[in-house]
Phi, psi and omega in degrees: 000131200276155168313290189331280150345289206275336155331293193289287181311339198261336196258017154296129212281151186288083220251345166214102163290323171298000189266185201225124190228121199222142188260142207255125169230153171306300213263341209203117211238122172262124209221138178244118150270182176291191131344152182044348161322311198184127194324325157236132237247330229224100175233132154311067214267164135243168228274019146314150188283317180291343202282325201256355176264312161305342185260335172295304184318307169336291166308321161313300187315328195261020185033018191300155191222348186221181190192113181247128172214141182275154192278078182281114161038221178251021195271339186272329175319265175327320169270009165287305199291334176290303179310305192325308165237058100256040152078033187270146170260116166231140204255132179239119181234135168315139178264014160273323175290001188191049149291177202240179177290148198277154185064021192209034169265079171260136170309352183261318190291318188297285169317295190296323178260010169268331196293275194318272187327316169297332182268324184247056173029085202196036153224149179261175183237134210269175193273118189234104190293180179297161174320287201293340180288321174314325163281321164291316196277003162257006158274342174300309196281321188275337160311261176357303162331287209301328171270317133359250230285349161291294183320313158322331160247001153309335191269354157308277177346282135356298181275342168319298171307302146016289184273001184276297205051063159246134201295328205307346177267021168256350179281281224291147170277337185215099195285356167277031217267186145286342169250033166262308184290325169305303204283339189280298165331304219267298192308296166326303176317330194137340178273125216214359145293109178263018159309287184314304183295338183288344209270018287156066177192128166266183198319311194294358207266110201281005160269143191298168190275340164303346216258302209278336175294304181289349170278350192264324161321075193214156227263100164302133180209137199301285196300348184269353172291318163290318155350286210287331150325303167292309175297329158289316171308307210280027177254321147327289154357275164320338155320296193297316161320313178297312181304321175312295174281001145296326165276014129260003152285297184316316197278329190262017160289307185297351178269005174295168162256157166336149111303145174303312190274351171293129142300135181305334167309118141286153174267178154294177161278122161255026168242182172237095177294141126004135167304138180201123187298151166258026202281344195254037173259138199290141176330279187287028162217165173249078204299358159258346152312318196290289195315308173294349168250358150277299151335314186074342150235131208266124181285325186295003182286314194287149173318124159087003210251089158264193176304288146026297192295307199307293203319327193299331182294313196283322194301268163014284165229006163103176176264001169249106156307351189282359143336305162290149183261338199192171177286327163304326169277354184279327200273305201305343175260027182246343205030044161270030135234212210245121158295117199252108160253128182219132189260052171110041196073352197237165240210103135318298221200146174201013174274158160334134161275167191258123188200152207255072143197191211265333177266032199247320180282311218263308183310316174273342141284355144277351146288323174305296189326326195267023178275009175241022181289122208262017162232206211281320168318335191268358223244332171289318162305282181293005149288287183320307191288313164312275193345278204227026172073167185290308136045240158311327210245354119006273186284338210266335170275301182307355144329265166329268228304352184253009169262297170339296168303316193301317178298330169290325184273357181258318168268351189077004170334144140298131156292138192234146198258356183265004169276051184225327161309340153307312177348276201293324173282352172277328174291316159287317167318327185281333216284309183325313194273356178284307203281328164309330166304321163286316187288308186313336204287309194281351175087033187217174189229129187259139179235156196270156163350125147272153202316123190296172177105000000 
């Protein structure tokens, strides 16, 4: 930075004297105060629980009341949460938001210019929900792991029968099925008929039973019968785990409090959603009950919304949306809308930013669901989709779905599918008038329908 430059920054005015600025290493954390705080100003901790209690005393002693550190990996986890009760104000900042100067990247530079930004106040504090929502959302996360790393040896499974060349996880839509684990049990067991292993299928399974017999014809091999062996137990396994952190998601589900605004009731369902499967909602709750009396609005009412997404919403951000100043900064910070750059007059750039969260993927894989959706969102959806492809048309309904929730969790509203009908008749009034526009251009005239009779 030329004097001049550092001239122009020093005559910035100071909106937090008090801070503090630190840079996160796995082994070692370097914190900068201001000037005169302290004889060294620039101090060295390591990353020990006793170390980060010393290092809180420190700031007190320096009198520091606030604190900015960039979001390293998980390394930040632990010193956020010990200041945090010791009664420190912390700022978690995107490390996009405080690059240095290029060629002048040291840890005494990084911590001393997070110090400086944060003290004349040019750094946000990134969004963090309360403690008990923090909990839930690393057992939502660390479930989600489990089913990951269970998926993973299904394809274990998968490649055995392969090398087998037995078809059966190609009939069958789902070989973790109930008639998938039978006939996969039966094989293992010793049972090498595939009449026999076909008749192992339940009723509902809509391929024929010669179809599932000739799929069961395979060339049997010791090692790849031990593969399959292993891979189904540790898939099992993984089972038993999932069931496990669900009986610790119930319980710290039950430690929410009501919402004020829940009916002792659930209600009905009123829409007709789109299919969506439930095999990964844990077993032992009634994840839309739970959610409705924690929420106070039942989410799962909306197109594309299932319990799966509601739960992500609540791990993710919690039931106060008032975080948000509005639903355009709740979409912007999810990055579902268009990031506008404009340059020298002329409009550079209008896509969407790229941002890492689950509940911006879980909102957009409740859009994909909704192109065969028979109300205004599917209807919107397969407009956006003619319109600028599927895509666009994707972000631009997971959009929607996310003005939408912010509005149900701020009034506490039941979703009504029938403020959308000005929508749609309006959506037909341009469609008329586009094709009448189109027709005149061609030299022909559209006249309406006659009354049958």
């Amino acid at each position: 930075m030329s004097k001049k430059s550092k001239r122009r920054c020093d005559q910035l005015p100071v909106l937090h004297p008090d801070a503090a600025g630190i840079d996160v290493g796995a082994s070692e954390l370097f914190v900068a105060v201001a000037a005169g705080r302290d004889s060294q100003p620039v101090r060295r901790f390591p990353t020990f629980t006793r170390d980060l209690n010393e290092l809180a005393d420190w700031l007190q002693a320096c009198g520091i009341h606030s604190v900015a550190m960039e979001s390293t990996s998980v390394y930040w986890i632990p010193v956020y949460q010990i200041l945090e009760t010791r009664g420190f104000e912390v700022y978690l900042v995107n490390a996009q938001h405080v690059k240095n100067v290029p060629g002048r990247k040291t840890d005494v530079s990084d911590c001393q210019w997070i110090q400086y930004l944060h003290s004349v106040g040019l750094l946000r504090g990134s969004f963090r929900p309360p403690g008990v929502i923090c909990a839930i959302r690393s057992l939502w996360r660390h479930r989600g792991s489990l089913i990951q790393m269970a998926a993973e040896h299904v394809l274990h499974i998968q490649k055995a029968l392969d090398q087998m060349n037995l078809q059966i996880h190609r009939v069958l839509n789902d070989i973790t099925g109930l008639s998938g684990l039978r006939i996969l049990d039966a094989i293992l067991a010793g049972d090498r008929d595939p009449v026999h292993l076909a008749r192992l299928c339940h009723s509902r399974v809509k391929s024929s039973e010669d179809t599932i017999a000739k799929s069961l014809e395979g060339d049997y091999r010791p090692e790849h019968l031990f593969a399959l062996k292993q891979s189904l137990a540790a898939f099992r396994y993984y089972q038993t785990l999932v069931a496990e952190a669900d009986q610790e998601l119930a319980k710290q589900l039950n430690e929410l409090n009501t919402a004020e605004t829940a009916p002792a009731t659930l209600p009905e369902r009123t829409k007709a959603s789109p299919y969506q499967r439930r095999r990964y909602e844990p077993k032992n709750i009634d994840l839309r009950g739970e959610l409705y009396r924690i929420f106070g609005v039942d989410l799962t009412n909306v197109p594309g919304v299932s319990a799966i997404t509601a739960q992500t919403i609540l791990c993710e951000i919690g039931t106060d949306v008032s975080q948000f100043r509005n639903a355009s900064a709740f979409a912007s910070w999810l990055g579902l809308c268009p990031e506008k750059k404009v340059s020298g007059g002329k409009v550079l750039y209008t896509k969407s930013r790229r941002v890492r969260s689950r509940v911006a993927t879980a909102l957009r894989m409740g859009a994909h669901s909704l192109h065969h959706a028979k109300d205004y969102l599917g209807e919107f959806f397969r407009r956006i989709t003619r319109k600028l492809g599927k895509p666009q048309a994707v972000t631009a309904t997971a959009h929607k779905l996310a003005r939408i929730i912010y509005h149900l969790l701020s009034t506490k509203e039941a979703y009504n599918e029938g403020v959308f009908h000005k929508c749609e008749e309006e959506t037909l009034r341009r469609a008329e008038m586009r094709l009448r526009r189109q027709a005149a251009q061609l030299g022909f005239q559209i006249l309406p329908a006659a009354p049958n009779g």
